[in-house]
Short mmCIF file of the C-alpha atoms (twelve columns), coordinates in Angstrom:
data_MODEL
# 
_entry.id   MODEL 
# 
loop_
_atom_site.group_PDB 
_atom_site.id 
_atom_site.type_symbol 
_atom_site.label_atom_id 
_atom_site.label_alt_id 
_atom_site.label_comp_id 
_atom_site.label_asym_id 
_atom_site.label_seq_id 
_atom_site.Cartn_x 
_atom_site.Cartn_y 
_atom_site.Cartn_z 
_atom_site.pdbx_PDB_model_num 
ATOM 1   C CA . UNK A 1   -42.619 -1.684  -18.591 1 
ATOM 2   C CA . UNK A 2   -42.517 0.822   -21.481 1 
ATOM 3   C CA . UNK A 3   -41.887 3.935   -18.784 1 
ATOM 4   C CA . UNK A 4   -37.999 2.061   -18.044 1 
ATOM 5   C CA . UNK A 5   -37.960 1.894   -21.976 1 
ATOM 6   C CA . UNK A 6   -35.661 4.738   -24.169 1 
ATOM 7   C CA . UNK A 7   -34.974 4.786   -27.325 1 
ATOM 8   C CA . UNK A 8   -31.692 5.651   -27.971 1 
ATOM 9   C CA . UNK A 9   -32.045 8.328   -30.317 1 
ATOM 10  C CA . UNK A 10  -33.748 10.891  -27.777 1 
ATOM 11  C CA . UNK A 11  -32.411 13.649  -26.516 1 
ATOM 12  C CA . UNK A 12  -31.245 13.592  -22.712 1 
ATOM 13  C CA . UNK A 13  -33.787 16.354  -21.738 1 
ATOM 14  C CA . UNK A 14  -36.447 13.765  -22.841 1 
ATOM 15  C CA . UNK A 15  -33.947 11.146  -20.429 1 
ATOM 16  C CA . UNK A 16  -34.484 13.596  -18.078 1 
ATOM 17  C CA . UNK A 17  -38.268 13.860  -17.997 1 
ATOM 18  C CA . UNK A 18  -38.487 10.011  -18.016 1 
ATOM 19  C CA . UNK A 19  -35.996 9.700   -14.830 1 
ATOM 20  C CA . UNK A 20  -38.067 12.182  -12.978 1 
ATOM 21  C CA . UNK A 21  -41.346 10.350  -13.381 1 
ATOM 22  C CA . UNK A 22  -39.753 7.427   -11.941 1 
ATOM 23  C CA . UNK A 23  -38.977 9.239   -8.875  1 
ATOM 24  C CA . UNK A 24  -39.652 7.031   -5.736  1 
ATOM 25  C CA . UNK A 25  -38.976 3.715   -7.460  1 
ATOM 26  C CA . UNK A 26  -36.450 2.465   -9.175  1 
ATOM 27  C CA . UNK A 27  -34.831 4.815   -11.561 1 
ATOM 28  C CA . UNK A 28  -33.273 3.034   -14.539 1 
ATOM 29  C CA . UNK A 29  -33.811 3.368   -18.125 1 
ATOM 30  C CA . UNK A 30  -33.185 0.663   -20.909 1 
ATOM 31  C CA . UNK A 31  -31.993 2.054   -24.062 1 
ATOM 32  C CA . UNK A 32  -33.023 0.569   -26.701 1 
ATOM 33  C CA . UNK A 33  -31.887 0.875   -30.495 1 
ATOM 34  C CA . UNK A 34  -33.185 1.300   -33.995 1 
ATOM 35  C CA . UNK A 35  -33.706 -2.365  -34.578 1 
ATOM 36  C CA . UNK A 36  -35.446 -2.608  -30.900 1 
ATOM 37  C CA . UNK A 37  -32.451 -4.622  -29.709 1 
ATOM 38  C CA . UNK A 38  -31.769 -3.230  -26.132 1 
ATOM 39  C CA . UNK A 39  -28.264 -1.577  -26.310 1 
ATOM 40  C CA . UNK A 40  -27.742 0.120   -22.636 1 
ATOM 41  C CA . UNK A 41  -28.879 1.380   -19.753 1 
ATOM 42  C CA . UNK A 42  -29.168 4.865   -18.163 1 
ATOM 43  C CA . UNK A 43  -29.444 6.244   -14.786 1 
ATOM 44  C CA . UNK A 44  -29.494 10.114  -13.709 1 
ATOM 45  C CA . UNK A 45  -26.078 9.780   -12.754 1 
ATOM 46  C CA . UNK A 46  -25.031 8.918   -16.071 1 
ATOM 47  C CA . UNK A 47  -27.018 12.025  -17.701 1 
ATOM 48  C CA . UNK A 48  -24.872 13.839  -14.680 1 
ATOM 49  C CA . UNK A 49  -21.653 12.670  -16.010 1 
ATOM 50  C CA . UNK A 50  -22.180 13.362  -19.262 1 
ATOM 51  C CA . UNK A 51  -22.985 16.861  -18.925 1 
ATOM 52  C CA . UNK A 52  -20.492 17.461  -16.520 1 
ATOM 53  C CA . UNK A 53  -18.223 16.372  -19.713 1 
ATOM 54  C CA . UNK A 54  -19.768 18.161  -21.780 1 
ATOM 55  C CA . UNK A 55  -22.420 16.751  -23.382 1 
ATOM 56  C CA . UNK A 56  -25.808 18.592  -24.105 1 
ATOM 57  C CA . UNK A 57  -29.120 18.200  -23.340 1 
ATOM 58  C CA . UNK A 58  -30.358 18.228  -27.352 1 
ATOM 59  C CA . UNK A 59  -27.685 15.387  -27.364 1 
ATOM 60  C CA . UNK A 60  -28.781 11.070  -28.014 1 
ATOM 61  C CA . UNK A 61  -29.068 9.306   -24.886 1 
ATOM 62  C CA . UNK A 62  -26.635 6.730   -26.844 1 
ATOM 63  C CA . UNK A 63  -23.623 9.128   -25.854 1 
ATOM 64  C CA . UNK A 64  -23.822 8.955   -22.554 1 
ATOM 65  C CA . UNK A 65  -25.140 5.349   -21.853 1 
ATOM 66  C CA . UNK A 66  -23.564 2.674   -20.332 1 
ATOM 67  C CA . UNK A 67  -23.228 0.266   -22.430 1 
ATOM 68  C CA . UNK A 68  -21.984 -2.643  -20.466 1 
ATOM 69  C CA . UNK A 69  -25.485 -3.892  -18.790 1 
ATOM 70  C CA . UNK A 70  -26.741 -7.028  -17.122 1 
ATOM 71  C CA . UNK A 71  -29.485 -9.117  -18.108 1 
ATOM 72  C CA . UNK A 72  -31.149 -12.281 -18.736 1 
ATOM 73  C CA . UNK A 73  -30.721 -14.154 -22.017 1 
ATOM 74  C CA . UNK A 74  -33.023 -16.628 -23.375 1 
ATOM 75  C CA . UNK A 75  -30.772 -19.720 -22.483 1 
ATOM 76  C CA . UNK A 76  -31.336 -18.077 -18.814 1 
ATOM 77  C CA . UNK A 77  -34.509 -17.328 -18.600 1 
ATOM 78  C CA . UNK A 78  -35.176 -19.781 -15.355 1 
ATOM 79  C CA . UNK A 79  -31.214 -19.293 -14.192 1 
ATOM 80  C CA . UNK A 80  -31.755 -18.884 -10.615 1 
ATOM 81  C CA . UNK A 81  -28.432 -18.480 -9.886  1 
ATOM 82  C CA . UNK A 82  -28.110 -15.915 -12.828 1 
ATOM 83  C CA . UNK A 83  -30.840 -14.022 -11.045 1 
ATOM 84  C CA . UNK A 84  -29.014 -14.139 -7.866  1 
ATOM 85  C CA . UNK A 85  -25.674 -13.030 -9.101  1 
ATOM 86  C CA . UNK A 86  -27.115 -10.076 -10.853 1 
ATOM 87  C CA . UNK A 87  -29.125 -9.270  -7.330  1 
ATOM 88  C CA . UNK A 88  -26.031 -9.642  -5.220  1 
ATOM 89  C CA . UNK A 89  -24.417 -6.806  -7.456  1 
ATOM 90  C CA . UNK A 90  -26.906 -4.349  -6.235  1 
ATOM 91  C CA . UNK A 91  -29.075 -4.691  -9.262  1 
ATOM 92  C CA . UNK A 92  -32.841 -3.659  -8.908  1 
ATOM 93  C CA . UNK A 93  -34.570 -3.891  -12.565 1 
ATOM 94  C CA . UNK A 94  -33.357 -6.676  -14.444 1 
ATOM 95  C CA . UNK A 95  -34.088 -6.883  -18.335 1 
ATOM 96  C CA . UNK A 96  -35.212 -9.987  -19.772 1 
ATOM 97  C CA . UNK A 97  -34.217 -10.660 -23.756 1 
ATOM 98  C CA . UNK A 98  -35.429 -12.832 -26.458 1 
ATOM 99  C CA . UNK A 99  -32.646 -14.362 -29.011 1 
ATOM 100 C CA . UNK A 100 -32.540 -10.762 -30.718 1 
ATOM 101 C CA . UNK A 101 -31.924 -8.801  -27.851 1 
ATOM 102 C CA . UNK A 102 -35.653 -7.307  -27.374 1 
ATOM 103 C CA . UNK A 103 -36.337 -6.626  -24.313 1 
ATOM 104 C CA . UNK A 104 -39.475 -9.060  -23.298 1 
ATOM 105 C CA . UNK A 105 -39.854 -8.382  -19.658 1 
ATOM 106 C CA . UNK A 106 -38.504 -6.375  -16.966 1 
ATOM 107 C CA . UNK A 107 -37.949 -7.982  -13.463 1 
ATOM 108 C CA . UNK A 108 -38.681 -5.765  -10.335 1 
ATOM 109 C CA . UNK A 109 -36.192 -7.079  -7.915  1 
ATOM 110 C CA . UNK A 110 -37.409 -5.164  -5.346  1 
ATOM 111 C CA . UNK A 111 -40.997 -6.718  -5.409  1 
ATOM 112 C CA . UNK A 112 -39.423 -9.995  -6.843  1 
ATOM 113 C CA . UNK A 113 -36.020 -11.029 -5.142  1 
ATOM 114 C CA . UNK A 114 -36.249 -14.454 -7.502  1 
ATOM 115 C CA . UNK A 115 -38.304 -16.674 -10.308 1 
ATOM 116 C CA . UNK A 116 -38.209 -20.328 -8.522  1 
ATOM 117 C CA . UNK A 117 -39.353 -22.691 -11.828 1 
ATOM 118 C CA . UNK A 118 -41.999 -24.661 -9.210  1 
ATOM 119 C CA . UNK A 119 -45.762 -24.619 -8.612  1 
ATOM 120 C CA . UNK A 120 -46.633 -24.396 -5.577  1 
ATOM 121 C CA . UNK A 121 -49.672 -26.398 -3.209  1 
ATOM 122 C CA . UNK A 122 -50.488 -24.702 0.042   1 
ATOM 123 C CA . UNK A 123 -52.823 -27.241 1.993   1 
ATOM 124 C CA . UNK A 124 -55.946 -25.281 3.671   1 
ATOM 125 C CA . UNK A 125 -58.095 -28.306 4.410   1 
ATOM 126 C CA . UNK A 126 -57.475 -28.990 8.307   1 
ATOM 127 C CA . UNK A 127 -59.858 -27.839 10.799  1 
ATOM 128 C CA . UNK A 128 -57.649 -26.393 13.058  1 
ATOM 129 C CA . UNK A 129 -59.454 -28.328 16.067  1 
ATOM 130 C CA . UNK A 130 -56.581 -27.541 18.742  1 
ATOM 131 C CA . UNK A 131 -57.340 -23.374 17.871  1 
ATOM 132 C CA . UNK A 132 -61.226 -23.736 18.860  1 
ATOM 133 C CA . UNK A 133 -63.311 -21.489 19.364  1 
ATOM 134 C CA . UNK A 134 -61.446 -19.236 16.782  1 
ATOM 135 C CA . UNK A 135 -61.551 -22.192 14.262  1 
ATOM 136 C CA . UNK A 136 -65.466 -22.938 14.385  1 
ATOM 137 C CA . UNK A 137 -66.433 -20.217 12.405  1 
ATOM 138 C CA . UNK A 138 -63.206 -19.510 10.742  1 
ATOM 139 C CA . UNK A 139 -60.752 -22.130 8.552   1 
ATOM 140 C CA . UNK A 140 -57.670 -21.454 10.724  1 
ATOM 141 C CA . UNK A 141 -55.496 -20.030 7.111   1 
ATOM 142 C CA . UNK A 142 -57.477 -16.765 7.718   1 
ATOM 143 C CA . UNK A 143 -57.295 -16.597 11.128  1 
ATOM 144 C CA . UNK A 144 -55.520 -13.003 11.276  1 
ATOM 145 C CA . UNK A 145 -51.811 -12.591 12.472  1 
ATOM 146 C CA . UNK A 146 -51.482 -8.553  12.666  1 
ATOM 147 C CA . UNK A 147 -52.710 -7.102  9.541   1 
ATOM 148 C CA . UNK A 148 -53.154 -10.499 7.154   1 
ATOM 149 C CA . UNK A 149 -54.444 -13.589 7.171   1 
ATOM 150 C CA . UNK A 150 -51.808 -16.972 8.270   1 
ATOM 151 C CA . UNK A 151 -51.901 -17.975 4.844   1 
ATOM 152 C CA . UNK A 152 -51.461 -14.774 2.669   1 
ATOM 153 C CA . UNK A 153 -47.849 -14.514 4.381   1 
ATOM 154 C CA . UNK A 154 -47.193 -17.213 2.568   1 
ATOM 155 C CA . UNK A 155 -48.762 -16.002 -0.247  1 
ATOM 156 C CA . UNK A 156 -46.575 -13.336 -0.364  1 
ATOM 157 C CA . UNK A 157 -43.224 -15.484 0.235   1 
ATOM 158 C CA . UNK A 158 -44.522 -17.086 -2.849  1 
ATOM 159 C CA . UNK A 159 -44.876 -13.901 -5.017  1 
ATOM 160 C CA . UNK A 160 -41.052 -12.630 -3.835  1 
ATOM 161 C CA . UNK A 161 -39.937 -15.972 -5.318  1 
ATOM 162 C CA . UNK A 162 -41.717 -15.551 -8.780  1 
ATOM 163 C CA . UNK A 163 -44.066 -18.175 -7.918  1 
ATOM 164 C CA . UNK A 164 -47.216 -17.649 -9.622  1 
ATOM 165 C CA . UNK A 165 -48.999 -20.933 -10.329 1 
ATOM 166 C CA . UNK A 166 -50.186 -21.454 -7.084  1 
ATOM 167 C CA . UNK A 167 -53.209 -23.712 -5.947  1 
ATOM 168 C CA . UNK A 168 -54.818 -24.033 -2.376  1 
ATOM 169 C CA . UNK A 169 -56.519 -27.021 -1.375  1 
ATOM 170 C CA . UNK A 170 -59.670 -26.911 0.579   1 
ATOM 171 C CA . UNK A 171 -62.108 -28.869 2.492   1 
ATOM 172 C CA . UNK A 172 -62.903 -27.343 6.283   1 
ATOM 173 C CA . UNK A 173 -65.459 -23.823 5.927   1 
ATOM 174 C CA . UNK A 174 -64.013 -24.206 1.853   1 
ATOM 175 C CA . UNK A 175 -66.543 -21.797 1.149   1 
ATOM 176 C CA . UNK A 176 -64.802 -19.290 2.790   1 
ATOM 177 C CA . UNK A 177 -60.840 -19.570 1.773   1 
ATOM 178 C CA . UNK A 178 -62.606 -19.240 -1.895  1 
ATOM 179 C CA . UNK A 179 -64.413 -15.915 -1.124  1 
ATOM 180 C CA . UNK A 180 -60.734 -15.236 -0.049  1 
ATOM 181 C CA . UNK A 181 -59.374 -16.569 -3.027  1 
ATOM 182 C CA . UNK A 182 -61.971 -14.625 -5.542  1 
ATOM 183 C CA . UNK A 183 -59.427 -11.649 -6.398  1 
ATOM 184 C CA . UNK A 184 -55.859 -11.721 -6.786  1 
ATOM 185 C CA . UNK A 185 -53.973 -12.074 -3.986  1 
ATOM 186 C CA . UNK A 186 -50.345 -10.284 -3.478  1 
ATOM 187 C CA . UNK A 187 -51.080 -9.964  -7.263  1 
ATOM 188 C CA . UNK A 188 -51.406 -13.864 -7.555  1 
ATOM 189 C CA . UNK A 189 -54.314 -15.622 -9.556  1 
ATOM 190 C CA . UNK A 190 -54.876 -18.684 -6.933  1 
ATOM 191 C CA . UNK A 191 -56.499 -21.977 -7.527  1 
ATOM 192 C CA . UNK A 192 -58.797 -23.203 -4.794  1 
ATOM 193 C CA . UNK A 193 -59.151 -26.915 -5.559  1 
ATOM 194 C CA . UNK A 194 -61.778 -28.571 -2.902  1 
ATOM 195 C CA . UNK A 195 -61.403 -31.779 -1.441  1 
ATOM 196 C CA . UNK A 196 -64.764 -33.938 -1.416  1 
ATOM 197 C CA . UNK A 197 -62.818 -36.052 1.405   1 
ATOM 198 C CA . UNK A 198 -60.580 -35.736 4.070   1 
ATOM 199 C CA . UNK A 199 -57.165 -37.034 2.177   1 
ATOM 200 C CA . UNK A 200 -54.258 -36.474 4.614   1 
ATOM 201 C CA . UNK A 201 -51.446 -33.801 4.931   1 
ATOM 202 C CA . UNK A 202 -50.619 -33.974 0.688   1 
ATOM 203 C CA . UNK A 203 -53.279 -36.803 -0.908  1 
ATOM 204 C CA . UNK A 204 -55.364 -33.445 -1.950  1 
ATOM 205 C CA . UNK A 205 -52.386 -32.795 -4.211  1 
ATOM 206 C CA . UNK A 206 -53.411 -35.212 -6.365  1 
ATOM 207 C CA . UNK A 207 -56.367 -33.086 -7.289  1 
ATOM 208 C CA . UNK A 208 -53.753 -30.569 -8.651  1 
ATOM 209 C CA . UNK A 209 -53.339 -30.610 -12.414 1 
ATOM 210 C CA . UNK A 210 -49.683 -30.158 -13.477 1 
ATOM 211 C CA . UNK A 211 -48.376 -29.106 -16.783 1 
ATOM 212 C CA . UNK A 212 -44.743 -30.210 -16.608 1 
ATOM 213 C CA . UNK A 213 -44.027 -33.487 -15.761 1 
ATOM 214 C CA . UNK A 214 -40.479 -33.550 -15.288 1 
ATOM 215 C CA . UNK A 215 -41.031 -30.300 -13.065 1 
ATOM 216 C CA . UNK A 216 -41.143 -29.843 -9.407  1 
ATOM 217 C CA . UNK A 217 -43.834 -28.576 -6.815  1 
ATOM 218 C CA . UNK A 218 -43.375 -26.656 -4.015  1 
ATOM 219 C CA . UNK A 219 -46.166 -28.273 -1.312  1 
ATOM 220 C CA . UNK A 220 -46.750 -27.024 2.187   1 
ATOM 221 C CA . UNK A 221 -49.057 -26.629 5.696   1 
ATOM 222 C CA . UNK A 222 -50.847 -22.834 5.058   1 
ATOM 223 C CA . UNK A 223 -50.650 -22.473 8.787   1 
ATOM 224 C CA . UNK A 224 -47.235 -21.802 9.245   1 
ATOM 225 C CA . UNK A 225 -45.149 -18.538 9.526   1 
ATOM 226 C CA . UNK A 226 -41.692 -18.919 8.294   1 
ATOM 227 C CA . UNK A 227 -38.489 -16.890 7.284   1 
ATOM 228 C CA . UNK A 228 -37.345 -19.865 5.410   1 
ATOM 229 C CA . UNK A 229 -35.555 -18.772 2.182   1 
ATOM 230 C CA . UNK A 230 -37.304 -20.617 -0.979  1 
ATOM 231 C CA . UNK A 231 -34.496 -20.039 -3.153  1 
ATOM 232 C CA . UNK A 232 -31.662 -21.629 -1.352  1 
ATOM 233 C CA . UNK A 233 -33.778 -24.794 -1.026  1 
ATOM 234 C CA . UNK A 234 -34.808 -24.656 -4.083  1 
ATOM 235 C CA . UNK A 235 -30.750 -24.193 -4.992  1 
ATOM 236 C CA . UNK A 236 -29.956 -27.050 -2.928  1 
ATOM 237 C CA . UNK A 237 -33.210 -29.323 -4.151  1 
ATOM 238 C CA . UNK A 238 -31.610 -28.980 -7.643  1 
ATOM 239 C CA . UNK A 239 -27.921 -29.738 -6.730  1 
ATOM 240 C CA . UNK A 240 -28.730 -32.869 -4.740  1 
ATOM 241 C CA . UNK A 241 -30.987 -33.879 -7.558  1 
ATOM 242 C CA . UNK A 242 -33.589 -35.546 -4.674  1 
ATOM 243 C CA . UNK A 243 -36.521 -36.346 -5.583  1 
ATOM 244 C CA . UNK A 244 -38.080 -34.822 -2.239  1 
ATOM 245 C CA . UNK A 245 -36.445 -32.546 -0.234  1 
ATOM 246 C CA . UNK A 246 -37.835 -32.015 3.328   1 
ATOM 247 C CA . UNK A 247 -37.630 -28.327 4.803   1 
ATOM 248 C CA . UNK A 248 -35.975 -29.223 8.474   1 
ATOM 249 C CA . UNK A 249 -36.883 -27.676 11.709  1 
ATOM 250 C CA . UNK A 250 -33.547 -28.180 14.527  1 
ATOM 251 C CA . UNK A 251 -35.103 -29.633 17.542  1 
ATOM 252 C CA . UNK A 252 -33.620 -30.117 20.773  1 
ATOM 253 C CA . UNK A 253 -33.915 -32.231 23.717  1 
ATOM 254 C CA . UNK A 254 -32.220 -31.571 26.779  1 
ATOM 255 C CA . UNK A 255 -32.433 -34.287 29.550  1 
ATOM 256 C CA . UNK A 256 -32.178 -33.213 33.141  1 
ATOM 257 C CA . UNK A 257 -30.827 -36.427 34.511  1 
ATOM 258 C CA . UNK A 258 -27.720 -38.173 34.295  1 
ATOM 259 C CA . UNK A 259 -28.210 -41.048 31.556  1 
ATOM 260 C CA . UNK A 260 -27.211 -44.486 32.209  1 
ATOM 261 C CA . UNK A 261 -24.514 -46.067 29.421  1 
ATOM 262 C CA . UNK A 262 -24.967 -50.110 30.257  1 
ATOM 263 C CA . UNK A 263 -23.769 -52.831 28.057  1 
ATOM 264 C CA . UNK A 264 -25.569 -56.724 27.840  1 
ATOM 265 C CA . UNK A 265 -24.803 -57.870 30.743  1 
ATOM 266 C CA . UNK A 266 -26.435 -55.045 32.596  1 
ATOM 267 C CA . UNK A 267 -23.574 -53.566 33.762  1 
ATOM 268 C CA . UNK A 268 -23.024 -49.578 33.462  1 
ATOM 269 C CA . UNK A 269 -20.361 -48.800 31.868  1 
ATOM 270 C CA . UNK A 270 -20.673 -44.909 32.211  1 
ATOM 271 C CA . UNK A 271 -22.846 -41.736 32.958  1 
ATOM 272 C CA . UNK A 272 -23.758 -38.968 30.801  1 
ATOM 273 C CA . UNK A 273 -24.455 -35.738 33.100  1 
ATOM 274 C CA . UNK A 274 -27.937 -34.043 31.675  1 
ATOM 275 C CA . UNK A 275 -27.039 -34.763 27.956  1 
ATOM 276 C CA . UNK A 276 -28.613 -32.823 25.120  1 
ATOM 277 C CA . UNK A 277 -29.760 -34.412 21.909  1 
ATOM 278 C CA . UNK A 278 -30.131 -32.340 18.551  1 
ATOM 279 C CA . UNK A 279 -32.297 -33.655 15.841  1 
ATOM 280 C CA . UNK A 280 -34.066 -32.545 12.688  1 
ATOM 281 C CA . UNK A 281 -37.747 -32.242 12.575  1 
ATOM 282 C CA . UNK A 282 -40.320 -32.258 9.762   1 
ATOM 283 C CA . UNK A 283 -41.370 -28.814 8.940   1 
ATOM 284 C CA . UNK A 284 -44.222 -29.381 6.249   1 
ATOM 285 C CA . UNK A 285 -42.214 -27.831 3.583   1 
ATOM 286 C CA . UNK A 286 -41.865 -30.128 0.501   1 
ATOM 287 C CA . UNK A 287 -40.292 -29.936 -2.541  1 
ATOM 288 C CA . UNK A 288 -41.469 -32.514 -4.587  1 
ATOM 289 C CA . UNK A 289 -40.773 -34.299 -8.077  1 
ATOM 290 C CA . UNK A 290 -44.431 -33.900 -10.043 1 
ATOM 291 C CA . UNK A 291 -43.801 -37.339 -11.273 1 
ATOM 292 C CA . UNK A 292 -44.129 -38.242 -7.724  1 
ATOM 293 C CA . UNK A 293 -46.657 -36.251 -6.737  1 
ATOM 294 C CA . UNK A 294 -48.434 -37.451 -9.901  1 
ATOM 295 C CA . UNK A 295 -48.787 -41.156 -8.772  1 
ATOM 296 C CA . UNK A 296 -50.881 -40.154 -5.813  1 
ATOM 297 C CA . UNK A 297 -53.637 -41.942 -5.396  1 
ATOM 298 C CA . UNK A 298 -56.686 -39.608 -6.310  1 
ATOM 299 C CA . UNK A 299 -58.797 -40.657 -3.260  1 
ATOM 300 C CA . UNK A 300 -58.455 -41.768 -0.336  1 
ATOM 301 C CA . UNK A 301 -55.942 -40.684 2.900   1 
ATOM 302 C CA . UNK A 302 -52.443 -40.163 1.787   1 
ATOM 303 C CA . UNK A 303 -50.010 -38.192 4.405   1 
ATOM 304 C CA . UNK A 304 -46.579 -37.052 3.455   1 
ATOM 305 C CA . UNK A 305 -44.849 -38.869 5.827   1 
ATOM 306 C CA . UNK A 306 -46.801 -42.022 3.117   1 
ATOM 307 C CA . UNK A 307 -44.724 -40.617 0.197   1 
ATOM 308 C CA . UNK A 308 -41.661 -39.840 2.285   1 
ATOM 309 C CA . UNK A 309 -41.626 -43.313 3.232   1 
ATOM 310 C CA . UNK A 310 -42.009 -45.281 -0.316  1 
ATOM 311 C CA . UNK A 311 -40.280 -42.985 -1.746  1 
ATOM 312 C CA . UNK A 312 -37.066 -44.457 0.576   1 
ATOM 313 C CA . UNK A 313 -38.205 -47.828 -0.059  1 
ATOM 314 C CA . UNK A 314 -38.380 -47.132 -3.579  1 
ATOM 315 C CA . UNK A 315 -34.345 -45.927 -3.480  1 
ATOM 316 C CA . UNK A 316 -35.191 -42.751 -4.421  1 
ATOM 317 C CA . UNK A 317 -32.997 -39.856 -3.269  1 
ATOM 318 C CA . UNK A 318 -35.118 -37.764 -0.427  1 
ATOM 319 C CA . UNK A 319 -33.148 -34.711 1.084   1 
ATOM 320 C CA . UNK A 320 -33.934 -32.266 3.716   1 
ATOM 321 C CA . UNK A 321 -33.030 -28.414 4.335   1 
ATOM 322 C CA . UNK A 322 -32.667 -26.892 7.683   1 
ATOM 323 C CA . UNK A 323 -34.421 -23.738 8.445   1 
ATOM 324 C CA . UNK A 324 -31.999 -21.444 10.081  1 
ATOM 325 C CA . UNK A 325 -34.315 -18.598 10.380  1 
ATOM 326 C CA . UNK A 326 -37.902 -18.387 11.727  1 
ATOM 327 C CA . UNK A 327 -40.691 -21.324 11.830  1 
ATOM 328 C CA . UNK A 328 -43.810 -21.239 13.642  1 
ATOM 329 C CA . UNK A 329 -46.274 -23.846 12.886  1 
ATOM 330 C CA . UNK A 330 -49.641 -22.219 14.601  1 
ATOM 331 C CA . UNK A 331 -51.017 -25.871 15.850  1 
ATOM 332 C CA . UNK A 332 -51.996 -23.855 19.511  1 
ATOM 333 C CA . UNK A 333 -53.326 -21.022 21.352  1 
ATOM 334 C CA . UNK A 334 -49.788 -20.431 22.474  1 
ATOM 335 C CA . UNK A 335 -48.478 -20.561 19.303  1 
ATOM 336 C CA . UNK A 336 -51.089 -18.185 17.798  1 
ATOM 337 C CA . UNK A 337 -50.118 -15.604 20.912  1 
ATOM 338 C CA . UNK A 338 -46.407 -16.158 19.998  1 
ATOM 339 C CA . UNK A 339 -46.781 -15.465 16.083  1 
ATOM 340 C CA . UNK A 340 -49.012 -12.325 16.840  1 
ATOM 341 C CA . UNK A 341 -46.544 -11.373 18.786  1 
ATOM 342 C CA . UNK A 342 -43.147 -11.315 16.530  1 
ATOM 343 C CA . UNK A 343 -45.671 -9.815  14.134  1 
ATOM 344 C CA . UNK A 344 -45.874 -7.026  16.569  1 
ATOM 345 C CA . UNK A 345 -42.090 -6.024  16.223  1 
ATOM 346 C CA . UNK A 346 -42.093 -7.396  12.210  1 
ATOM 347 C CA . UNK A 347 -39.590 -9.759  13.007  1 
ATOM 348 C CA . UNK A 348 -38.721 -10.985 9.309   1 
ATOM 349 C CA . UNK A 349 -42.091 -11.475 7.896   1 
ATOM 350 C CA . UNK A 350 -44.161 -8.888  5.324   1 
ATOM 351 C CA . UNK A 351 -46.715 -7.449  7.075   1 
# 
């Protein structure tokens, strides 16, 4: 952090010297004052106007900063649409400031696009029984897909949306996904927490220790490949105020006949030439209220379609998001083949 940090008294040469060891990332200085308040920024352009005006290069960065700047304040520390307005302005470093003005922190934008306030579950338990023989000796997560394991893609869609507390649960070859685990991964500290029983497709997530109850937790299948942006459901989670919002997969059925329309009497009252049908399909990707997730039972089988369910009957309000980009949920040989194949040509995903 302190190679983006100036203070205001020194000279632009010294600017100058700074800039140029930034060369290749982002180039941006934060100028900060006597007090250690943070009271500009400056770029090389600005050093360029400046002299072109006249200035010298014995002269204080302060004259020739700009001193209208962007940044986080501490009532928007977790803003995500702050973040996101500042990002859509073509801002790449992003200065985060306590109540004084001191610069705590300084966001990467290009290495993290967002900083989602969720935890996040991946589950890793399954045995992967339809991918045999690649699964018997292998916990289908780390099955490769080009250059990286399934689940360290979403690893990484994790770390572009500030996610950091992130836990995997494990039962199937667990031995394995923790050797994985040992070291940081896409600079991420993760949890392995092992299951001692088969619990479903989210009961493991009551193995999960959470720190903020009124929080939320991002849960999801580690075997799936997906484009799907975390901060607009997260955006949309919070504006619904649902207790559960369901990531959504479009699905369509075509039927190649003509359908029958009959009434009681069984008498047809019309045809339908090959009609198609659109629905919405579960695409194990959950955000969930932790004082849901918190009343799981902490043995036993419980599937998410379980909570999903008494969380309806309970009244509570459960939403869902469509995916409009990529999903692949890599249940198959065929689907393995497709994934490794759009890997191939880097269709959306980190590689």
């Amino acid at each position: 952090m302190d190679r983006h940090i100036i203070a205001s008294d020194c000279s632009l040469l010294k600017a100058l010297d700074m800039l140029n060891a930034l060369s290749g990332g982002v180039m941006t200085l934060f100028v900060t004052g006597a007090d250690g308040t943070m009271v500009g920024t400056l770029t090389d352009g600005d050093v360029r106007r400046g002299l072109l005006k006249g200035a010298q290069l014995t002269d204080p960065v302060a004259h020739v900063m700009n001193r209208s700047f962007r940044a986080l304040r501490p009532a928007a520390e977790n803003d995500v649409e702050s973040i996101r307005a500042i990002r859509r302005c073509g801002v790449r470093l992003i200065p985060r400031l306590d109540a004084e003005g001191r610069i705590l922190e300084i966001m990467d934008l290009t290495a993290t696009t967002t900083r989602l306030p969720l935890s996040a579950i991946l589950m890793a338990g399954g045995k992967g029984e339809r991918l045999r023989p690649m699964t018997l000796t292998t916990p289908k997560p780390l099955l490769k897909i080009g250059s990286k394991a399934i689940i360290d893609y979403n690893i990484a869609a994790l770390a572009r949306a500030g996610i950091t507390d992130v836990s995997v649960t494990v039962n199937y070859l667990a031995e394995q996904l923790e050797a994985h685990f040992s070291a940081p991964v896409e600079g991420i500290t993760v949890k392995c927490v092992r299951e001692t029983e088969p619990m479903g497709t989210i009961g493991s997530a009551a193995l999960v220790k959470r720190s903020d109850p009124d929080g939320a937790t991002l849960v999801m299948n580690s075997d799936i490949l997906t484009t799907l942006s975390l901060e607009d459901m997260y955006l949309a989670h919070l504006k619904s105020g649902a207790a559960i919002t369901i990531a959504a997969i479009p699905y369509n059925i075509s039927v190649p006949y003509a359908i029958l329309s009959t009434d009681e009497t069984g008498r047809v009252t019309g045809l339908q030439e090959k009609p198609s049908y659109s629905f919405y399909a579960n695409a194990g990707i959950y955000i969930i209220a932790n004082r849901l997730l918190d009343v799981l039972p902490p043995s036993g089988r419980t599937d998410a379609t379980d909570l999903i369910e008494t969380a309806i009957a309970d009244g509570r309000h459960v939403g869902y998001f469509p995916i409009s980009g990529t999903w692949i949920d890599i249940g198959s040989p065929t689907d393995f083949a497709h994934a490794s194949e759009l890997m191939r040509h880097h269709l959306g995903f980190s590689s």
